[in-house]
PQR file of N, CA, C, O and H, with PARSE charges and radii, in Angstrom:
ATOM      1  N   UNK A   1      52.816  43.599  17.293 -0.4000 1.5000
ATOM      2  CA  UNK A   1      53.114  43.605  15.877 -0.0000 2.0000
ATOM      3  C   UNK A   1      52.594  44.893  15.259  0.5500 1.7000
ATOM      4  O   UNK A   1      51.409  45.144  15.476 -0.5500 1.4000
ATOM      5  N   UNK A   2      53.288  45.736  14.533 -0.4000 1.5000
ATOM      6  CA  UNK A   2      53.307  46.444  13.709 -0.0000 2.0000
ATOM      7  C   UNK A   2      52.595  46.677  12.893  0.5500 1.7000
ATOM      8  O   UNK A   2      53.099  45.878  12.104 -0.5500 1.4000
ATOM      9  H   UNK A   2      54.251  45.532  14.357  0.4000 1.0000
ATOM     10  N   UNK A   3      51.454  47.288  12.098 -0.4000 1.5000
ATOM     11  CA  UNK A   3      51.015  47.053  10.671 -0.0000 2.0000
ATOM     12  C   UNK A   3      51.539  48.327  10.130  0.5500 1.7000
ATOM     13  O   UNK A   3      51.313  49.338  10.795 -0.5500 1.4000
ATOM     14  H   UNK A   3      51.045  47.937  12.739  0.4000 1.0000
ATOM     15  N   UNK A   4      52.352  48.458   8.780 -0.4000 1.5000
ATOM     16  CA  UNK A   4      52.423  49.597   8.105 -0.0000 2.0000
ATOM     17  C   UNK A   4      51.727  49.898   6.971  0.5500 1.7000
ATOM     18  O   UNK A   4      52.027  49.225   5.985 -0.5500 1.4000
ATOM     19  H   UNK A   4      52.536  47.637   8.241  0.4000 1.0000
ATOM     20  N   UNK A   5      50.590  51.010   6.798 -0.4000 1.5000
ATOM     21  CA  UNK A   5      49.837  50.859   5.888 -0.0000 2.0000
ATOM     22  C   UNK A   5      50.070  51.794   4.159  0.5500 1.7000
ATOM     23  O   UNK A   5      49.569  51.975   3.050 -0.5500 1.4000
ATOM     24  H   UNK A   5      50.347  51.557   7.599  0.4000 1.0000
ATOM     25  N   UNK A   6      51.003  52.068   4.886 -0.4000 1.5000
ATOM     26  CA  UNK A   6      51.746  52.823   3.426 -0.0000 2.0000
ATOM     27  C   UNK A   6      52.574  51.652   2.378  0.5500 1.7000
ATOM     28  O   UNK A   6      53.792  51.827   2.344 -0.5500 1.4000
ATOM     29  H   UNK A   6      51.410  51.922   5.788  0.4000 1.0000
ATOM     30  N   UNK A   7      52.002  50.396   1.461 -0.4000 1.5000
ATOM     31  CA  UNK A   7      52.497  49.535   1.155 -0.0000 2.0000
ATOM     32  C   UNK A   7      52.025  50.139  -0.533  0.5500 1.7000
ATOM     33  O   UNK A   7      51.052  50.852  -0.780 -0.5500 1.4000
ATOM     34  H   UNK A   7      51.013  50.253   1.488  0.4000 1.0000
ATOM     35  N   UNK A   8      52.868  49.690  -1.360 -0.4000 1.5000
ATOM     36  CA  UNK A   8      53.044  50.337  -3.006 -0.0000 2.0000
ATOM     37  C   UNK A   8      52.300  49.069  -3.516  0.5500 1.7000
ATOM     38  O   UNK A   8      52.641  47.887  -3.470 -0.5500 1.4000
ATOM     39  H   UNK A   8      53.657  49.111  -1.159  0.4000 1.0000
ATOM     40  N   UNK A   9      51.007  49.757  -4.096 -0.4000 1.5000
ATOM     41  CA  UNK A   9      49.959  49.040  -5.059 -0.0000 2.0000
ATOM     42  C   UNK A   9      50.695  49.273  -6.388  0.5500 1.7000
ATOM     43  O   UNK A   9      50.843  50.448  -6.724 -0.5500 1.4000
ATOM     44  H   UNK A   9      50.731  50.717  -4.134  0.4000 1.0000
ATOM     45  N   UNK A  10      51.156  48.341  -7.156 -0.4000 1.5000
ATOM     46  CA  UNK A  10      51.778  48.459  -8.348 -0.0000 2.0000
ATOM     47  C   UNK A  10      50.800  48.059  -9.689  0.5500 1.7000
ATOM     48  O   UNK A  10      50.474  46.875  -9.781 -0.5500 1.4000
ATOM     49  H   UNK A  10      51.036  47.387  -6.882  0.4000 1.0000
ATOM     50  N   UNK A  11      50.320  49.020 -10.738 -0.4000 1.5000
ATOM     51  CA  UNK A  11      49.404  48.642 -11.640 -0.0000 2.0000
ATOM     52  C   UNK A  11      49.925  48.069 -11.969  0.5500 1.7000
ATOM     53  O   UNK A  11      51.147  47.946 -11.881 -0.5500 1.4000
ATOM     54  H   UNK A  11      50.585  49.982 -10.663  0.4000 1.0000
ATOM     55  N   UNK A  12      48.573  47.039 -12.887 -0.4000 1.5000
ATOM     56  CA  UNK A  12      49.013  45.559 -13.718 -0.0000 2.0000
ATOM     57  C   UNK A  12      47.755  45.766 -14.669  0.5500 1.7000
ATOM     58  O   UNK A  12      46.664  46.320 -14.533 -0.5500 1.4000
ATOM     59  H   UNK A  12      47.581  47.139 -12.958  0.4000 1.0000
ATOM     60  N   UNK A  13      48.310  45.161 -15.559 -0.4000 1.5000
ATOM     61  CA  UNK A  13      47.308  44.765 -17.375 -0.0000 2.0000
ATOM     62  C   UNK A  13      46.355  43.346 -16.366  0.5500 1.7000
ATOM     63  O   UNK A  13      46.570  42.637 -15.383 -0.5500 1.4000
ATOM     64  H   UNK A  13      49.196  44.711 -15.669  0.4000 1.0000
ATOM     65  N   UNK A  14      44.872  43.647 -17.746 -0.4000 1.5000
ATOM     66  CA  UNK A  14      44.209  42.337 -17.507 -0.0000 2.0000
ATOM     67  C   UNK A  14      45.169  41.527 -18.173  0.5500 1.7000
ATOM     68  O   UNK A  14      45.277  40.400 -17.691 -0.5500 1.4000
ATOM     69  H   UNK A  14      44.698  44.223 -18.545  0.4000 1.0000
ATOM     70  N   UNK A  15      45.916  41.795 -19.176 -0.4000 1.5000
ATOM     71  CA  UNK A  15      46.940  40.863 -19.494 -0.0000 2.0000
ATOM     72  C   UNK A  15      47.917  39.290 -18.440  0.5500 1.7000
ATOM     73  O   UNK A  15      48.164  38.084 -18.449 -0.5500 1.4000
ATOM     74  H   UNK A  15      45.828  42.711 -19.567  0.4000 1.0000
ATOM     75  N   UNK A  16      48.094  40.525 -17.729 -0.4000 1.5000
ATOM     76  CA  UNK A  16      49.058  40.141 -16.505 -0.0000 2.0000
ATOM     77  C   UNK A  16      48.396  39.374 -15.507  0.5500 1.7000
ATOM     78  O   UNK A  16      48.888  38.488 -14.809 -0.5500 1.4000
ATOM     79  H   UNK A  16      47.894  41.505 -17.722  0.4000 1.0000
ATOM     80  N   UNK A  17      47.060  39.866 -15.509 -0.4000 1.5000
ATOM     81  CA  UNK A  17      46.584  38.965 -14.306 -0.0000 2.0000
ATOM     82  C   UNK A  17      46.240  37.674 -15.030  0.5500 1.7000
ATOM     83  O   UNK A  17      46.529  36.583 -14.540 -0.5500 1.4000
ATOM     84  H   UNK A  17      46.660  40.586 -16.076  0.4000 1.0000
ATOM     85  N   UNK A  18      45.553  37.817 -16.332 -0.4000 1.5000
ATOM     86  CA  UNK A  18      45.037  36.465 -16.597 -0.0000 2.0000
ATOM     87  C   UNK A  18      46.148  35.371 -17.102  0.5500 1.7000
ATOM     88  O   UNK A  18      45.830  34.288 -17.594 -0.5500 1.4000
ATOM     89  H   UNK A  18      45.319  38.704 -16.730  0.4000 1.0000
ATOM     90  N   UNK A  19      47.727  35.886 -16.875 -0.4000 1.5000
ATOM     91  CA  UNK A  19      48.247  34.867 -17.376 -0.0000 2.0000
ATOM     92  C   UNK A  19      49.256  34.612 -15.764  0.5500 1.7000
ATOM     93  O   UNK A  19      50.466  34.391 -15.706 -0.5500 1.4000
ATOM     94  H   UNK A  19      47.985  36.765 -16.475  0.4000 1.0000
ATOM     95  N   UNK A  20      48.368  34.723 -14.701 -0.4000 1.5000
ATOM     96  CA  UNK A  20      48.880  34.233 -13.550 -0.0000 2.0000
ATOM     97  C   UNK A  20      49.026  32.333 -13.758  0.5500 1.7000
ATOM     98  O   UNK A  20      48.580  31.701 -14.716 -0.5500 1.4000
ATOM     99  H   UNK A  20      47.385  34.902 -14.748  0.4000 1.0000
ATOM    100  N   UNK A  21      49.523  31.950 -12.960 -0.4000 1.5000
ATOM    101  CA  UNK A  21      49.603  30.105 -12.968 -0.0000 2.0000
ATOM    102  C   UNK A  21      48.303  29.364 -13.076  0.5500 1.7000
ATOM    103  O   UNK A  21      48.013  28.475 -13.877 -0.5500 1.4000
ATOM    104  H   UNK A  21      49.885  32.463 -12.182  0.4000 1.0000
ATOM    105  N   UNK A  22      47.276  30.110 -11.737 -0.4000 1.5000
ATOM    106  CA  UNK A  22      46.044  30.190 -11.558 -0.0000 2.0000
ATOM    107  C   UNK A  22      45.149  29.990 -12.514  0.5500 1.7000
ATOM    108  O   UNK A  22      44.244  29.174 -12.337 -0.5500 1.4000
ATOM    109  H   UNK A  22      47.511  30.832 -11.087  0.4000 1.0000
ATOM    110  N   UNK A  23      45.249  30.602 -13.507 -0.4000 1.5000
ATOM    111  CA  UNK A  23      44.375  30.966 -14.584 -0.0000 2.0000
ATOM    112  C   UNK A  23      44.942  30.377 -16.097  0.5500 1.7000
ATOM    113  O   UNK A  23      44.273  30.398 -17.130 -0.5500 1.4000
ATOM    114  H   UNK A  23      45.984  31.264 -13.650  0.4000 1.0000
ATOM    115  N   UNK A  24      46.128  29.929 -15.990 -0.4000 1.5000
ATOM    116  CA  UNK A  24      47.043  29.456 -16.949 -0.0000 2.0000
ATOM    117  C   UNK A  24      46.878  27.923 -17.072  0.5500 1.7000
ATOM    118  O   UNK A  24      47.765  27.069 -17.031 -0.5500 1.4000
ATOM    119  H   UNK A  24      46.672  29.912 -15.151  0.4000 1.0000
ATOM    120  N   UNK A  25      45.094  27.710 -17.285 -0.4000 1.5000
ATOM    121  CA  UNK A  25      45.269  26.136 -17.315 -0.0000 2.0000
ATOM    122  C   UNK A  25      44.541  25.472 -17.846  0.5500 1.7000
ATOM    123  O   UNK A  25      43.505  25.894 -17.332 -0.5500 1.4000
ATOM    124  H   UNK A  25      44.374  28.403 -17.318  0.4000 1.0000
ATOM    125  N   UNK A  26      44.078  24.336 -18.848 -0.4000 1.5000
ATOM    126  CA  UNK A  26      42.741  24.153 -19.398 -0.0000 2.0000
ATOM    127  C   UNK A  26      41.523  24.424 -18.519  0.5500 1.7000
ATOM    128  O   UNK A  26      41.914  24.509 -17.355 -0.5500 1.4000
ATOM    129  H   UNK A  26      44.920  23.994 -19.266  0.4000 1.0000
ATOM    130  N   UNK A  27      40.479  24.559 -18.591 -0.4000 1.5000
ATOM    131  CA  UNK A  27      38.792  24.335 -17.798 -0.0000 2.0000
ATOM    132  C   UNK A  27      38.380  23.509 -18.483  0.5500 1.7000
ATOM    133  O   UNK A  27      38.613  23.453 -19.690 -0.5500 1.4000
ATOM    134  H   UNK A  27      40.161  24.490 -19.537  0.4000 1.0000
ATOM    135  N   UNK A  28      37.431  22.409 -17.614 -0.4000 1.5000
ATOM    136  CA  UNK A  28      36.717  21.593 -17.986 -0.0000 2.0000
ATOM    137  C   UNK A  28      35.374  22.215 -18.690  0.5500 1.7000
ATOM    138  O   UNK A  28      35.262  23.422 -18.475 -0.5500 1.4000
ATOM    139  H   UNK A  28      37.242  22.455 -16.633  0.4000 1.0000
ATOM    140  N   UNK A  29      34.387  21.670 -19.445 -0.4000 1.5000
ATOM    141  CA  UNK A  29      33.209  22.342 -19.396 -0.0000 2.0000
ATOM    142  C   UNK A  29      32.414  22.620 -18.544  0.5500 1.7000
ATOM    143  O   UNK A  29      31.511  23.444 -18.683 -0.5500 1.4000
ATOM    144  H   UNK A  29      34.478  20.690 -19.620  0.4000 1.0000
ATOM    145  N   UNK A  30      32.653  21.943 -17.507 -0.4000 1.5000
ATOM    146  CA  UNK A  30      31.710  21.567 -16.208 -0.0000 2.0000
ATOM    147  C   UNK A  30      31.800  23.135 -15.753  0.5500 1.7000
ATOM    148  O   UNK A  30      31.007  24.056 -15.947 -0.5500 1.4000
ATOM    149  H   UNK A  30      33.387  21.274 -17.394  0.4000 1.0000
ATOM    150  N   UNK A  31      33.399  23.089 -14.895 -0.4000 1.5000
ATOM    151  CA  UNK A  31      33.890  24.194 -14.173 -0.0000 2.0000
ATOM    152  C   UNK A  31      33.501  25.271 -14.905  0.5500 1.7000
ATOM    153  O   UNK A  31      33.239  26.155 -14.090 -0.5500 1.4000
ATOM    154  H   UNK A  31      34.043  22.341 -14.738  0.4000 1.0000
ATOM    155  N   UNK A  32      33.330  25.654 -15.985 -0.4000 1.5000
ATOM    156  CA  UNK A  32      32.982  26.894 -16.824 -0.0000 2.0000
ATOM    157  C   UNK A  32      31.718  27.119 -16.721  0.5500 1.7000
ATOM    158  O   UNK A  32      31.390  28.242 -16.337 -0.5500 1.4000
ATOM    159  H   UNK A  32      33.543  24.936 -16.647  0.4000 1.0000
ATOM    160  N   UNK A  33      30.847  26.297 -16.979 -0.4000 1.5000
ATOM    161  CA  UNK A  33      29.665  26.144 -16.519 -0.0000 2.0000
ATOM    162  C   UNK A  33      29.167  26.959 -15.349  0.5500 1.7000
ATOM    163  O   UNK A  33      28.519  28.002 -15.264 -0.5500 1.4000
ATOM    164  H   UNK A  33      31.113  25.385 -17.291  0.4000 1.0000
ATOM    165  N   UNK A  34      29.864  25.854 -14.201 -0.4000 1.5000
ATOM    166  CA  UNK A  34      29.214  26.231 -12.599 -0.0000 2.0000
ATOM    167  C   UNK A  34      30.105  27.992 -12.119  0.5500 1.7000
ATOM    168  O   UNK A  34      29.853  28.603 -11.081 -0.5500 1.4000
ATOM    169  H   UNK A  34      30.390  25.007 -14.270  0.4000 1.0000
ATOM    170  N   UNK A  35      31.196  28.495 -13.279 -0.4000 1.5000
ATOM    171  CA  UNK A  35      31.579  29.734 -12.915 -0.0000 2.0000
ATOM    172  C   UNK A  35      30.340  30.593 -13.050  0.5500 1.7000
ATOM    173  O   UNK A  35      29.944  31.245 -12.083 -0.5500 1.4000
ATOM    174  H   UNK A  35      31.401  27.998 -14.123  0.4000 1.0000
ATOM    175  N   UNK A  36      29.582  30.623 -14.462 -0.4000 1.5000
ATOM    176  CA  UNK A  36      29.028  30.986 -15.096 -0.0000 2.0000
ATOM    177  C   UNK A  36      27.185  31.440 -14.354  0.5500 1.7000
ATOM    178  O   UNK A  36      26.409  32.394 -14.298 -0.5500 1.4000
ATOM    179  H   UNK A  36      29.904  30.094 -15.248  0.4000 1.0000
ATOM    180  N   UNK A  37      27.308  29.794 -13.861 -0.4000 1.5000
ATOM    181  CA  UNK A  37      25.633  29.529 -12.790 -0.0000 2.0000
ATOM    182  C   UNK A  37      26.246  30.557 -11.971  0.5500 1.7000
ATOM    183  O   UNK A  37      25.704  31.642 -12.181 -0.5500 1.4000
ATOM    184  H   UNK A  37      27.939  29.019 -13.907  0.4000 1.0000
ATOM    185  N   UNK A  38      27.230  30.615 -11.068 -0.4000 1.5000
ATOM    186  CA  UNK A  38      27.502  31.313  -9.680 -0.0000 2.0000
ATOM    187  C   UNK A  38      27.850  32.602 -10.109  0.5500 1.7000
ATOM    188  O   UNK A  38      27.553  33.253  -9.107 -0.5500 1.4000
ATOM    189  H   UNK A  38      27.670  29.734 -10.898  0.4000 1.0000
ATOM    190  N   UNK A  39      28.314  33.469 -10.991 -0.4000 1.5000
ATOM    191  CA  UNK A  39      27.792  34.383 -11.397 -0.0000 2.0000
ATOM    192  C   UNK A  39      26.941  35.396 -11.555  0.5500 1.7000
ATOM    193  O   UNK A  39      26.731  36.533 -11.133 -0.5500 1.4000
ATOM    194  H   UNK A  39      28.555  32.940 -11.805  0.4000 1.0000
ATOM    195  N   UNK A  40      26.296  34.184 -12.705 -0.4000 1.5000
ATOM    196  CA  UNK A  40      24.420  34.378 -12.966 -0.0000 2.0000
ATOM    197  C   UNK A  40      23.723  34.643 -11.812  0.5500 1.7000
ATOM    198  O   UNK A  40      23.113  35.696 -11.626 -0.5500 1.4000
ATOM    199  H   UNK A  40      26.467  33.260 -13.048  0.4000 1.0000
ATOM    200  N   UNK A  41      23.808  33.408 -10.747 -0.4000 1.5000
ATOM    201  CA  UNK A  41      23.087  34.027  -9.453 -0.0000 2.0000
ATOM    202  C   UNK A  41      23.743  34.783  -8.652  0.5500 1.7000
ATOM    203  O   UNK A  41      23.333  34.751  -7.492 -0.5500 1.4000
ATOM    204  H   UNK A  41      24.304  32.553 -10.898  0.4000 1.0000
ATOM    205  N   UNK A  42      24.547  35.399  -8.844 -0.4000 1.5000
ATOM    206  CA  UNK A  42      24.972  36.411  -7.772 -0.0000 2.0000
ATOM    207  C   UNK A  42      24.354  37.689  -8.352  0.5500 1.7000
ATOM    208  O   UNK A  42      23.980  38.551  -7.556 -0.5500 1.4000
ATOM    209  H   UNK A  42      24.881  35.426  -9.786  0.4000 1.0000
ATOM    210  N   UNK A  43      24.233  37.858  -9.480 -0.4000 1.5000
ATOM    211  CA  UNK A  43      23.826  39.164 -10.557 -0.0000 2.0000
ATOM    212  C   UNK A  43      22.326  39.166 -10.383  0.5500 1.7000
ATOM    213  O   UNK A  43      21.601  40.158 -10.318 -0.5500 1.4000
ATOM    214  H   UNK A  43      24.537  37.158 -10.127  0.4000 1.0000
ATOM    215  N   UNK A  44      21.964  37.845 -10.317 -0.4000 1.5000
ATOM    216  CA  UNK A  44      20.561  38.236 -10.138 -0.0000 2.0000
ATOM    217  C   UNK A  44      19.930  37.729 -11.581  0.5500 1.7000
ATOM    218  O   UNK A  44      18.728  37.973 -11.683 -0.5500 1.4000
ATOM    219  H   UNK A  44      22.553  37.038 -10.369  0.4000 1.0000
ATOM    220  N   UNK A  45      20.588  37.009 -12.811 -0.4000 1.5000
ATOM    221  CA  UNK A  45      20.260  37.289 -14.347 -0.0000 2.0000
ATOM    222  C   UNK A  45      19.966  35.727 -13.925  0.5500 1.7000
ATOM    223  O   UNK A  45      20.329  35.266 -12.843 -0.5500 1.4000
ATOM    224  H   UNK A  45      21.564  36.811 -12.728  0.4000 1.0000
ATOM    225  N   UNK A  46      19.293  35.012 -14.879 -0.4000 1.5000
ATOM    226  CA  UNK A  46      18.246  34.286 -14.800 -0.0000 2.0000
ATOM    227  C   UNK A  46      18.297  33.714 -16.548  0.5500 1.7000
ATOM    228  O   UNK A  46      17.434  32.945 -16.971 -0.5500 1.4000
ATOM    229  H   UNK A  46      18.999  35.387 -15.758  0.4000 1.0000
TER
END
């Protein structure tokens, strides 16, 4: 198999990404929350 690495990165708006399906959906408080904790501890902020 083949890999060709010359493939066209096409810019996009934060617009565009945040209105993927993905992201296009209520959040609970919870889930906002535990984004927020996992974050926090990845940054190191406390």
């Amino acid at each position: 198999m083949e890999i060709v690495s010359d493939a066209i990165i096409e810019p996009v708006t934060m617009t565009e990404v945040l209105s993927l399906a993905s992201w296009d959906r209520p959040r609970s408080s919870e889930e906002l929350k535990g984004f927020i904790s996992q974050r926090e501890s990845v940054l190191g902020i406390q």
